[in-house]
C-alpha positions in Angstrom: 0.0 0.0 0.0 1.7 2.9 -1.1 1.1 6.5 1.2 0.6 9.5 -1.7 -1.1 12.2 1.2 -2.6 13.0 4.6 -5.8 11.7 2.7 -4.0 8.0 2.7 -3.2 8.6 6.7 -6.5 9.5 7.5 -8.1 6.3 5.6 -6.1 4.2 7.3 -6.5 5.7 10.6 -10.6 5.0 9.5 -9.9 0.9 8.5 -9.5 0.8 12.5 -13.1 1.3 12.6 -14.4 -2.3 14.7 -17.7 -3.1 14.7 -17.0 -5.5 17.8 -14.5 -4.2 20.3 -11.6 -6.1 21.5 -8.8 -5.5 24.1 -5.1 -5.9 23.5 -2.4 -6.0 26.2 0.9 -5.8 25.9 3.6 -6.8 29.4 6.8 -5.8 29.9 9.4 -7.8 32.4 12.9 -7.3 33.6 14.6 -10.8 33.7 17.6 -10.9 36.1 20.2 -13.8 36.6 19.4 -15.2 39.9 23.0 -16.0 41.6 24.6 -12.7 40.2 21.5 -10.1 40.7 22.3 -8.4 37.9 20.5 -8.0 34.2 20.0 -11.1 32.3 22.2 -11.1 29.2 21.7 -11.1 25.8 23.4 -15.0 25.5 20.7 -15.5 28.5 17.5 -14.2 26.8 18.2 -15.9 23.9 18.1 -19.0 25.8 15.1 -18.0 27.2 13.2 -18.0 23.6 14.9 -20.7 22.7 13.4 -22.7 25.6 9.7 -21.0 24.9 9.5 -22.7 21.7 8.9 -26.3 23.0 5.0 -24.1 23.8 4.5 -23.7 19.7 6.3 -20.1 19.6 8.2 -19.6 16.4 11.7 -17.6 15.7 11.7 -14.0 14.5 15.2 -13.5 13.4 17.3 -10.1 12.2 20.2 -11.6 10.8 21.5 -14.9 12.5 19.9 -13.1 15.9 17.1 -14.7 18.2 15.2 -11.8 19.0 11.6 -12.7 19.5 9.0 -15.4 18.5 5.6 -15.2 17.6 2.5 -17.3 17.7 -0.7 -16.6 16.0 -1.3 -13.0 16.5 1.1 -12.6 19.5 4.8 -11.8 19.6 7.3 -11.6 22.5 9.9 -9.4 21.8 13.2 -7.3 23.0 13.5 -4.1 24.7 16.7 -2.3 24.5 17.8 -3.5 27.6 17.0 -7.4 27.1 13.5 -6.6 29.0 10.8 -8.9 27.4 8.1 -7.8 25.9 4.3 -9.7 25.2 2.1 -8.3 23.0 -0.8 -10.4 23.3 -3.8 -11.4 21.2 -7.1 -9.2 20.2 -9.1 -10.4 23.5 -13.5 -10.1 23.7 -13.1 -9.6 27.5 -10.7 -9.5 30.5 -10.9 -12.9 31.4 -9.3 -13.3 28.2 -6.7 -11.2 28.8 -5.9 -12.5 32.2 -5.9 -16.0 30.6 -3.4 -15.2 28.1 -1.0 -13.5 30.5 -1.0 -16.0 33.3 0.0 -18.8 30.3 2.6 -16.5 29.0 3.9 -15.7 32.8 4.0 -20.0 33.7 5.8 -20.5 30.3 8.6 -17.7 31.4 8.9 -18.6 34.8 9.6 -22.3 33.6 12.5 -21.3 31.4 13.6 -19.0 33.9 13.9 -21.6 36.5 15.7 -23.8 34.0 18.0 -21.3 33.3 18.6 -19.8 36.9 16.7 -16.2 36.2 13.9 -14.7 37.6 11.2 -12.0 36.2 10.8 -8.6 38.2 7.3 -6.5 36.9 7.7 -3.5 38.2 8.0 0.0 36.3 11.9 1.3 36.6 14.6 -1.3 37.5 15.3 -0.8 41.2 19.1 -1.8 41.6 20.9 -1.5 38.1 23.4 1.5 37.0 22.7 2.6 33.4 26.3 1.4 32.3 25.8 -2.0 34.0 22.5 -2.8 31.9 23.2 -5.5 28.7 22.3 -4.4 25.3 21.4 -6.7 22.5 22.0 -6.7 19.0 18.8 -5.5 17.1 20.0 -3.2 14.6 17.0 -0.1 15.5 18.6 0.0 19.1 22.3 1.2 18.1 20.6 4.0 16.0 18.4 5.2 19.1 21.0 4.5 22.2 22.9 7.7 19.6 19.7 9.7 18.4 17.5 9.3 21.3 19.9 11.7 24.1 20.3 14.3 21.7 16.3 15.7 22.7 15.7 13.8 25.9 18.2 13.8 28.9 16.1 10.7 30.6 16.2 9.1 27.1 18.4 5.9 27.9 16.7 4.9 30.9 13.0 5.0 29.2 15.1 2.1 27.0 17.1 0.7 29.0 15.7 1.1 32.5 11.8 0.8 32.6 8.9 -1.0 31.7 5.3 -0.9 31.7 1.7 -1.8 30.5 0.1 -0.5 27.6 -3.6 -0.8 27.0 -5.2 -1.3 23.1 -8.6 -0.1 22.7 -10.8 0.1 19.6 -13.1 2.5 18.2 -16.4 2.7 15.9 -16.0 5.8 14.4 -14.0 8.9 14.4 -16.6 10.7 17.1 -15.8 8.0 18.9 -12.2 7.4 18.8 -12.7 11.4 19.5 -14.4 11.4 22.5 -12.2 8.3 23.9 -8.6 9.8 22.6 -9.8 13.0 24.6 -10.8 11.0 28.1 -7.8 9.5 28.2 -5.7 11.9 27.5 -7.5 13.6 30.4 -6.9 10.7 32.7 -3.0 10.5 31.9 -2.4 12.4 35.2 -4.3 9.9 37.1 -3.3 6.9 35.6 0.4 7.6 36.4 -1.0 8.1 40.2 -3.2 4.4 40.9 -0.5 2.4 38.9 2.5 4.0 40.0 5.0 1.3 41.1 8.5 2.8 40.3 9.9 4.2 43.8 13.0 2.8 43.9 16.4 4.0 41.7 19.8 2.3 42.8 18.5 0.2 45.5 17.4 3.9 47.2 14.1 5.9 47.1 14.0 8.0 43.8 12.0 10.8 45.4 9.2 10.2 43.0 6.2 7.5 42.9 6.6 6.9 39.7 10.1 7.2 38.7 9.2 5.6 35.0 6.5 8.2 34.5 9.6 10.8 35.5 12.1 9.5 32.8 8.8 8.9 29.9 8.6 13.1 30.6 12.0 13.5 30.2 12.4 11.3 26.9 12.4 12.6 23.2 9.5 12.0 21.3 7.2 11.3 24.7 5.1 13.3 27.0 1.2 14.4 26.5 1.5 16.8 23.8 -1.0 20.2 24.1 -2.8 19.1 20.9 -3.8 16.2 22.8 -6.3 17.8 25.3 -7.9 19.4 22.4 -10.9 18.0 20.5 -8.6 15.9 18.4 -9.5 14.4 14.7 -7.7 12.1 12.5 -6.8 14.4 10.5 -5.0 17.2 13.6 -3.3 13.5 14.3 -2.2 12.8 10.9 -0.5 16.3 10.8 0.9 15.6 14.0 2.6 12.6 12.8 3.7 14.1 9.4 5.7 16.8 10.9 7.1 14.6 14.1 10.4 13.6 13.4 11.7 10.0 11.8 13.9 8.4 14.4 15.0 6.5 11.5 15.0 5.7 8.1 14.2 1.5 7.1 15.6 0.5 3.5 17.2 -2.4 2.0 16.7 -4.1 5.2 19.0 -1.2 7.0 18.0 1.3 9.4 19.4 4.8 8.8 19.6 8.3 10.6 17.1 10.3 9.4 18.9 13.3 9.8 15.4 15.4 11.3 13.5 13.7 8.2 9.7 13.8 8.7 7.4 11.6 7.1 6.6 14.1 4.5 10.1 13.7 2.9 8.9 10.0 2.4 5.6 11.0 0.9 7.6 13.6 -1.2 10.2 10.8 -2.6 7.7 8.5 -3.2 8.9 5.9 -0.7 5.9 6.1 2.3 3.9 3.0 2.2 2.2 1.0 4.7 5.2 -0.7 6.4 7.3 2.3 7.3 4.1 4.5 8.3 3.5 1.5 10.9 7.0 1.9 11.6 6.8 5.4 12.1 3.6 5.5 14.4 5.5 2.8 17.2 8.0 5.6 17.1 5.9 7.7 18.8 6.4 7.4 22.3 3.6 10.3 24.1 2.0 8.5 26.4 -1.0 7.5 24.3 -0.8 7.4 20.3 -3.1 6.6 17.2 -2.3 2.9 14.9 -5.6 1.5 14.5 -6.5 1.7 17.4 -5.8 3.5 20.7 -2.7 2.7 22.7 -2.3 3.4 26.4 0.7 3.7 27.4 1.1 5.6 31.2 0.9 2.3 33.5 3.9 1.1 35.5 4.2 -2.5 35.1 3.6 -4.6 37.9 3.4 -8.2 39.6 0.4 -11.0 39.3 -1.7 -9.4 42.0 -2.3 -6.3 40.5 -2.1 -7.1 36.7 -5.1 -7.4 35.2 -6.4 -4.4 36.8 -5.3 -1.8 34.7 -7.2 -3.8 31.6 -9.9 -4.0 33.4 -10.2 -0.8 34.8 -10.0 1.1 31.3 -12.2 -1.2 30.0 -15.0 -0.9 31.9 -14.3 3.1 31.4 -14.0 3.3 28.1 -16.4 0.1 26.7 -19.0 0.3 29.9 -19.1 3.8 30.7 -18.0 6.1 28.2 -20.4 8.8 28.7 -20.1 9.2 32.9 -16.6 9.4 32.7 -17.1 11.8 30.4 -19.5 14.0 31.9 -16.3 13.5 35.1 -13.5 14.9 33.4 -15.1 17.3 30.7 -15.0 20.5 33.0 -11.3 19.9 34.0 -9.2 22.8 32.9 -6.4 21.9 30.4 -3.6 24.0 32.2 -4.3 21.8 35.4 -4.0 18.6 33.8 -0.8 19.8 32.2 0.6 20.6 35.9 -0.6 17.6 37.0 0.7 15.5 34.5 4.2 16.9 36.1 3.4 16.4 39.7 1.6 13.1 39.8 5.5 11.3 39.3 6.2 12.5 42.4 2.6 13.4 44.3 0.9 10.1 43.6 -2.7 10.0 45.0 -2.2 13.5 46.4 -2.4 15.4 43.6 -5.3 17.5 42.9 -7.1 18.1 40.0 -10.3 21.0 40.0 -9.9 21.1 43.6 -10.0 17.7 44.6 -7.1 14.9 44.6 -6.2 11.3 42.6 -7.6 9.4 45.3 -11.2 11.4 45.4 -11.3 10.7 41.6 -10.3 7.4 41.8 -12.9 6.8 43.6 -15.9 8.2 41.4 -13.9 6.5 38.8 -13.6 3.0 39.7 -17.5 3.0 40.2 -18.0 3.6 36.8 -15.6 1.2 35.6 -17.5 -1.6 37.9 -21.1 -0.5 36.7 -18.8 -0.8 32.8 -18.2 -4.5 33.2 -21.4 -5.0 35.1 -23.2 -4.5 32.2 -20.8 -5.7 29.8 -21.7 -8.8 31.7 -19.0 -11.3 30.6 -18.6 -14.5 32.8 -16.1 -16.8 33.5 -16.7 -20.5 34.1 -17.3 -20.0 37.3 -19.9 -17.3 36.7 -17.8 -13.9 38.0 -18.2 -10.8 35.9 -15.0 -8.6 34.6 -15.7 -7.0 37.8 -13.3 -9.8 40.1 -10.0 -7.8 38.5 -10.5 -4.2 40.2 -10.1 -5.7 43.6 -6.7 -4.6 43.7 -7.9 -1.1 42.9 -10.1 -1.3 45.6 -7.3 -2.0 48.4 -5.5 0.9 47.1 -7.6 3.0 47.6 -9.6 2.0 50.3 -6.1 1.9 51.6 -5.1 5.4 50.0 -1.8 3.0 49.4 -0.5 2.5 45.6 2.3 0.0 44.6 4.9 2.7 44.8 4.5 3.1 48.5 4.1 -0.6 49.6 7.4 -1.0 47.7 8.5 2.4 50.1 7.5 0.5 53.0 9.4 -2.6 52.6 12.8 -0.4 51.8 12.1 1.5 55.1 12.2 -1.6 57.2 
């Protein structure tokens, strides 16, 4: 498919349209060797894959390189710091999603108890020095460990040092991706806040609740952009992306600097086609962005006990109750979400938006998300609704305790 204008952009942005809406999920894990402490390898993580494919995975290769596999439509693949990465399936409901994660989570931790690692979910790596962290030898990463400083000064520890949870949610329509872009760009402030879970740099406390969220708005080519808490249409996003910068160029199989290219000097050569726009959109690292679909992308990750709650959460919001949250966050003054898009790193929970803090909207919040599933009214086999996943939602804040400052606690004593 080639890409010959903004019109081409914009009708692809529009083949997202889904008649049924699914939820995608995608995990990010730190995997340390267990007798050293330190950063699993390269030579480790290959061993890794190479032990998942006894479950029916199958190699992705660049060059002579293990650096991911793939199975129907999911892939596991490499961060820039050997974290792993699952991008699961297109799921109906959260049990779904739950069920895919907790097989891909048994499949790890059997290779990594064969080969003497462990996994560690948790949003900025707690005990590692920058220099100390293993690269690997996917060709994209040498280009960004050089370009990526040069307009971020937090730039290699978003690759090298963190990980998170990113959230894929459809849309009918472009009012409705409109109206859904919009909330949850909105919520970005509070999202950092419930699933913060990055406290700890060097072994010490970082001074921020969500360190990760700290080094995302300190990274080129992230943060929430003003022209996201505007009433945003494919086509303000396709000139967005037209005029953002290529982090690189892909041809002949070679990535390239781009030299402050846009995608426009691809349209204008006659080289933009489907494959490098895709390639260009997962470039864009703000901390929610258009494909064909919506992406999420402000959650810390974080252990079993609290991981299907983000999915849930959002889609209860988003899928059950669209129109409450909504009429919640349609009042809330752009210039106090931009504030408290910087504070919540540090403030958590405490930070106020309108007059009133994370926690009191939390609160309002999570009732619409539970009335969401309610009437979405999937059920496992044993009859529960989507509902069973926000119980770790509900001891935070019934707690007015996130992951962050559990993890706080334990350092203290």
């Amino acid at each position: 498919m080639k890409i010959r204008s903004k019109d081409d952009i914009i009708e692809y942005f529009k083949s997202g349209y889904k008649k049924k809406l699914s939820i995608g999920v995608e995990n990010e894990k730190f995997i340390f060797d267990d007798k050293l402490g330190s950063r699993a390898n390269f030579n480790q993580i290959s061993k890794v894959l190479e032990f998942l494919k006894k479950f029916g995975w199958s190699e992705i290769k660049e060059d002579q390189n293990l650096i991911g596999l793939k199975k129907k439509d999911q892939s596991i693949t490499l961060e820039p710091g050997n974290q792993i990465e699952l991008s699961g399936g297109l799921c109906k409901n959260i049990h779904q999603v739950c069920s895919e994660s907790y097989e891909f989570q048994k499949q790890l931790d059997e290779a990594c108890k064969k080969l003497e690692l462990r996994t560690l979910s948790i949003g900025y790596d707690p005990l590692t020095e920058l220099n100390d962290v293993p690269n690997n030898p996917k060709k994209r990463y040498k280009i960004m460990t050089e370009e990526m400083p040069k307009n971020g000064e937090l730039s290699l520890d978003m690759m090298y040092h963190t990980c998170g949870t990113q959230i894929n949610l459809d849309y009918t329509s472009e009012e409705d991706f409109k109206r859904k872009f919009k909330v949850i760009s909105y919520l970005t402030p509070l999202t950092i806040a419930l699933f913060s879970n990055s406290a700890i740099k060097n072994g010490k406390a970082s001074g921020f609740l969500s360190y990760r969220s700290r080094v995302w708005q300190n990274t080129s080519r992230g943060g929430l952009p003003d022209i996201f808490l505007e009433d945003i249409t494919f086509e303000k996003y396709a000139d967005f992306f037209l005029n953002f910068p290529l982090l690189f160029l892909y041809e002949n199989n070679e990535y390239k600097f781009s030299n402050g290219k846009t995608f426009n000097f691809l349209i204008e050569n006659e080289k933009a086609n489907k494959k490098n726009l895709e390639l260009h959109l997962s470039t864009v690292f703000t901390e929610l962005r258009l494909k064909k679909y919506i992406e999420l992308r402000s959650l810390d990750a974080c252990e079993w006990d609290c991981h299907c709650a983000g999915p849930a959460f959002f889609t209860g919001l988003i899928y059950g109750g669209l129109d409450e949250t909504y009429e919640i966050i349609k009042n809330w003054k752009k210039d106090n979400i931009k504030e408290a898009y910087v504070a919540t790193c540090k403030n958590g929970l405490r930070t106020e938006i309108n007059g009133k803090d994370m926690l009191y909207w939390s609160k309002q919040l999570l009732k619409i998300s539970k009335n969401g599933l309610q009437k979405r009214s999937f059920l496992n086999k044993k009859k529960n609704d989507e509902t069973i996943y926000l119980k770790n939602i509900e001891n935070i804040l019934m707690n007015n305790l996130t992951k962050a400052e559990e993890e706080l606690n334990k350092l203290k004593k």
